[in-house]
C-alpha positions as CSV (number, residue, x, y, z in Angstrom):
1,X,-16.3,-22.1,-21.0
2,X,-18.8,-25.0,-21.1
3,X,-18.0,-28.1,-23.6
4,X,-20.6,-26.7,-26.1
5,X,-19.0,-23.5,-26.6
6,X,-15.9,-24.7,-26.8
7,X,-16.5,-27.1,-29.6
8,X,-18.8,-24.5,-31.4
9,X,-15.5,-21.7,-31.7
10,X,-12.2,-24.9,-32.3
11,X,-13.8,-25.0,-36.1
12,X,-13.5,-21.5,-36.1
13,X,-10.1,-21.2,-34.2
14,X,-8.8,-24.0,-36.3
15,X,-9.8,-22.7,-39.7
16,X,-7.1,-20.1,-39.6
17,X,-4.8,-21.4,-36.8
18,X,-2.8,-22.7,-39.7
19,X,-2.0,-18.8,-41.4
20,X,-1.4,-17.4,-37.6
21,X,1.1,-20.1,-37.0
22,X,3.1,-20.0,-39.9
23,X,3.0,-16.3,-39.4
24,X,4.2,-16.8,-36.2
25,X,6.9,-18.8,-36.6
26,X,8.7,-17.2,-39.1
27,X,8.4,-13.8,-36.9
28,X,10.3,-15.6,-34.5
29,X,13.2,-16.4,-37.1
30,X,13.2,-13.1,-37.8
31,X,13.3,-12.2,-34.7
32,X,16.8,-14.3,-34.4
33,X,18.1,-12.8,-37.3
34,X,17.5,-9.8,-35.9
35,X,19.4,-9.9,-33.0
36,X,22.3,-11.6,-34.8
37,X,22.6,-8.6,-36.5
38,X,20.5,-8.7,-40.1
39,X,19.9,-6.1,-41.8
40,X,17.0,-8.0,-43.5
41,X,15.7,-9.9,-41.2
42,X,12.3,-10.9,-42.6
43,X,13.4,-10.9,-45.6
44,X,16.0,-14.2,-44.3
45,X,13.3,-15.5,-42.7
46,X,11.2,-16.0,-45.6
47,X,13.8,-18.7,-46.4
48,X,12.6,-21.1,-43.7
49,X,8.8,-21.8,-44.8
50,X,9.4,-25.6,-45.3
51,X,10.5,-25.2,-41.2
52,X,7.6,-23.3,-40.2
53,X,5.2,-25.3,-41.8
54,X,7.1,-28.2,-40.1
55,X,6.4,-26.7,-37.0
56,X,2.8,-25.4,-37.3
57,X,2.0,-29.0,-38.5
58,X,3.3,-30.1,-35.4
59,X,1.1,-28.1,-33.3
60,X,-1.8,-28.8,-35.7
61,X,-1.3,-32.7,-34.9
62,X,-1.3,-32.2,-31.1
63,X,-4.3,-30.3,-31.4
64,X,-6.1,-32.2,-33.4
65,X,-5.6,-35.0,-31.5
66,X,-6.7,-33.3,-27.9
67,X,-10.0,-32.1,-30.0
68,X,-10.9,-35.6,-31.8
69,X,-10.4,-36.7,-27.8
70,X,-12.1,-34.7,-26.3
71,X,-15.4,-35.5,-28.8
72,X,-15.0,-39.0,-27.5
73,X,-13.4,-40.0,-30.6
74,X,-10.0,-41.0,-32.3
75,X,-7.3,-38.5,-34.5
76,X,-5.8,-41.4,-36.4
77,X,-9.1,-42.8,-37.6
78,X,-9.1,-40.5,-40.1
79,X,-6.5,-42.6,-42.0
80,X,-7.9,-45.6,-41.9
81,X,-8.9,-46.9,-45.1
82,X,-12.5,-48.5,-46.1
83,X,-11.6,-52.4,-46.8
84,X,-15.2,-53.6,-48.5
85,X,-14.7,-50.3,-50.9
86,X,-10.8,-49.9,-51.7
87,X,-11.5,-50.9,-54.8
88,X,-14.0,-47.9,-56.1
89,X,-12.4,-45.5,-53.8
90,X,-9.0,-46.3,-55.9
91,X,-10.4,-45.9,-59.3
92,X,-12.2,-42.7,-58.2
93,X,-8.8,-41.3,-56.8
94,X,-7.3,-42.1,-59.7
95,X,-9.6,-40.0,-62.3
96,X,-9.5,-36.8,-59.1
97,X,-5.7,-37.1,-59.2
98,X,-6.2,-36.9,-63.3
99,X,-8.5,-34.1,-63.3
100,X,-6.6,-32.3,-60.3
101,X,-3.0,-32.1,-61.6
102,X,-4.0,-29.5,-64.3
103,X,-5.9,-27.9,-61.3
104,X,-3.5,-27.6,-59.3
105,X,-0.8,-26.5,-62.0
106,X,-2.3,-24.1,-64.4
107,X,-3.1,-21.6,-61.8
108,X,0.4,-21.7,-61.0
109,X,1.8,-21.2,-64.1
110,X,-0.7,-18.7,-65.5
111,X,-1.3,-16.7,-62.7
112,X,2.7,-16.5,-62.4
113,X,3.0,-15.7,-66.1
114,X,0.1,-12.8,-65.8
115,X,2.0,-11.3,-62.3
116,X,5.4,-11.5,-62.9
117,X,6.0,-12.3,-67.0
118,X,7.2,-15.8,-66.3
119,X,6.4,-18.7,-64.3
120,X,10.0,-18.7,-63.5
121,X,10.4,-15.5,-62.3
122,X,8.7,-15.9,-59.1
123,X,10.6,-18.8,-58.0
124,X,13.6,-17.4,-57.0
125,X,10.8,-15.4,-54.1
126,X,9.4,-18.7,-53.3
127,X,12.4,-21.0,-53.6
128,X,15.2,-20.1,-51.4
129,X,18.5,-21.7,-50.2
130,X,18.7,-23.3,-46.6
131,X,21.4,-24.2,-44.8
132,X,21.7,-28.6,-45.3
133,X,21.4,-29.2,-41.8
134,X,17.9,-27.1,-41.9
135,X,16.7,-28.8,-45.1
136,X,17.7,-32.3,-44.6
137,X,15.5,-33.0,-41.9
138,X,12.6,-31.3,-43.5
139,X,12.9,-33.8,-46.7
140,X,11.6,-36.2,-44.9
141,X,9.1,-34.8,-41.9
142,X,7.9,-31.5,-43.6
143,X,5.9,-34.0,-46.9
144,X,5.3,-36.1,-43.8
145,X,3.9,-33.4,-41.2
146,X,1.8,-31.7,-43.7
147,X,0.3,-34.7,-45.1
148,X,-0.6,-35.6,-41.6
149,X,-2.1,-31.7,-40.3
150,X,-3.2,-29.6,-43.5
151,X,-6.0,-31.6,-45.3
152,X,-7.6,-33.4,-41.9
153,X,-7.5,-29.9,-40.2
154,X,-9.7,-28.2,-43.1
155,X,-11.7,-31.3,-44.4
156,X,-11.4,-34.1,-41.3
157,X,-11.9,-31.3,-38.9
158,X,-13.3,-28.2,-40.0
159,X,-15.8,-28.8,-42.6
160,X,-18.2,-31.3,-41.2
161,X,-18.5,-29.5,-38.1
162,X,-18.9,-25.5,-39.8
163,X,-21.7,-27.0,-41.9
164,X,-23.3,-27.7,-38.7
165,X,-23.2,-24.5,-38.1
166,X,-23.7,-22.4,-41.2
167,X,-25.1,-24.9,-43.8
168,X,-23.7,-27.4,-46.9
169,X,-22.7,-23.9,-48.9
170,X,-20.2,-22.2,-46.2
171,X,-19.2,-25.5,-44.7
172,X,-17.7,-26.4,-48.0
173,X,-16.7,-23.2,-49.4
174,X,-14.7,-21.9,-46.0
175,X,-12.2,-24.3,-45.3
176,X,-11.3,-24.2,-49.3
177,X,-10.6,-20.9,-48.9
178,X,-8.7,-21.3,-45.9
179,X,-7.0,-24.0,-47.2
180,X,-6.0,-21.5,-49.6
181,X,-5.5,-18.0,-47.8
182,X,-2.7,-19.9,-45.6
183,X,-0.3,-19.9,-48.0
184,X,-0.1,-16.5,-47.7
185,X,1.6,-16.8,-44.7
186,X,3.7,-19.6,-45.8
187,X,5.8,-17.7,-46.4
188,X,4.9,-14.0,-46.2
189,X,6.7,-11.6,-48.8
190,X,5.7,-8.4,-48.8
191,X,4.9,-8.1,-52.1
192,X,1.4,-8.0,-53.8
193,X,2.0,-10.2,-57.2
194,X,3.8,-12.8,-54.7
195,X,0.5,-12.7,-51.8
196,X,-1.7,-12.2,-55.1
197,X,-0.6,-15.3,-56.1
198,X,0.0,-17.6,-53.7
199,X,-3.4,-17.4,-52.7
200,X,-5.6,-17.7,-55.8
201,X,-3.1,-20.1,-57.4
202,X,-4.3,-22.9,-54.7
203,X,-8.0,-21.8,-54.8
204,X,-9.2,-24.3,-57.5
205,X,-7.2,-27.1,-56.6
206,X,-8.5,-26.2,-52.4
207,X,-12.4,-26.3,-53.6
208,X,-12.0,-29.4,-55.8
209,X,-10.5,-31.4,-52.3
210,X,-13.6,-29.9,-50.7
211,X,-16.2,-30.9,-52.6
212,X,-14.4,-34.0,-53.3
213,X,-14.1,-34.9,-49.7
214,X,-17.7,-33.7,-49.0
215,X,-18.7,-36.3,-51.5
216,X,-16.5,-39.0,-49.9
217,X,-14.9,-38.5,-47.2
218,X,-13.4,-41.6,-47.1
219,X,-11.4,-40.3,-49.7
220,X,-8.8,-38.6,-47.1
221,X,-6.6,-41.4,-46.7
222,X,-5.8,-41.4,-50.4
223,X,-5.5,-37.6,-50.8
224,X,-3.2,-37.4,-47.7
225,X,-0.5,-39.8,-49.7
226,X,-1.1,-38.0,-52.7
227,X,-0.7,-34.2,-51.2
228,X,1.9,-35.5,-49.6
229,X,3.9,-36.9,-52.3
230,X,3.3,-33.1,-53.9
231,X,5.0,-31.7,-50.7
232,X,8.1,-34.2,-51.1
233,X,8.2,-32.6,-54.6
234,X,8.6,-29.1,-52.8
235,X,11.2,-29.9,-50.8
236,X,12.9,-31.7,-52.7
237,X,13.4,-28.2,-54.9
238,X,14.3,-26.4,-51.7
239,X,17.3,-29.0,-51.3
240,X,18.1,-28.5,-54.8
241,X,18.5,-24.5,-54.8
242,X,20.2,-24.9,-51.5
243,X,22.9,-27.6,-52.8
């Protein structure tokens, strides 16, 4: 495959590598329960989606870093902050991080209280014990791994490079929406309400980071801390169910 080919389908491949992965990796926990001797295997497995996304951020970080190198240029650049405009860029993450918290929450909540009566009804689906030696670890390196893989995967990898090939409209809108449609797969419950809603609950808060970052894309330093100070919420629930 020449080196023109190749770097026109990674966009592509990486745009839903994500949602494969995580499906992937909690197949292969079920597949363990399994042959322990579950009788609901998949249904265990949906227990471990701070692990899997753990793991799929792994991968996501190695690959990244082979395709930023492989265009002559550097995965960790990404972070690196703007010196002569910190100033702006903080007082402009300050009013996104305003305006996105009720983005990112009222979806949540509403969509959960249209599907399922309550917004804590669903929890217990999404919110599962884990053993301490499983969530422990992830405390710390799934906030840290995802903060590192999810947003410069969609926005520091994807989306300049798909409006290349299919304009400013798709190159923004498509890696919103697979921002979104992962979590899906993170973790898969086969249950409509639950897939209905953990994909459209992420959609607004998934376009606002788009366009934001298509506006300034020197913003991704700040909204890597940020998202992953979200994710650190997350698991810090996880610990507390499973305590």
């Amino acid at each position: 495959m020449s080196n023109n080919s190749r770097s026109t389908r990674w966009p592509w491949l990486m745009l839903v590598i994500r949602s494969l992965l995580f499906l992937a990796w909690q197949a292969l926990i079920a597949l363990i329960y399994f042959l322990i001797g579950s009788s609901q295997a998949w249904e265990a497995s949906a227990a471990w989606w701070t692990v899997t996304a753990m793991l799929t951020n792994l991968v996501c970080i190695w690959l990244l870093v082979r395709l930023f190198r492989d265009e002559g240029l550097r995965y960790w650049d990404l972070f690196r902050f703007q010196r002569e405009t910190i100033k702006g860029d903080l007082l402009v993450m300050l009013l996104v991080m305003v305006v996105s918290a009720p983005v990112a929450a009222l979806p949540n909540v509403l969509l959960a209280q249209s599907l399922f009566g309550s917004a804590e009804a669903v929890m217990p689906l999404f919110f599962r014990p884990l053993p301490l030696w499983a969530i422990l670890p992830t405390l710390v390196l799934f906030p840290l791994t995802i903060a590192l893989a999810e947003l410069p995967t969609y926005f520091g990898y994807v989306m300049p490079r798909l409006e290349k090939q299919v304009g400013l409209g798709l190159g923004v809108l498509l890696p919103a929406l697979g921002l979104a449609f992962q979590h899906v797969t993170l973790p898969l419950v086969f249950d409509g309400g639950f897939m209905l809603w953990r994909l459209l609950m992420f959609i607004p808060f998934a376009l606002l980071v788009a366009i934001v970052l298509r506006w300034r894309p020197r913003l991704l330093p700040y909204l890597v801390i940020f998202h992953g100070l979200m994710d650190l919420y997350a698991a810090w629930t996880v610990l507390s169910v499973s305590l």
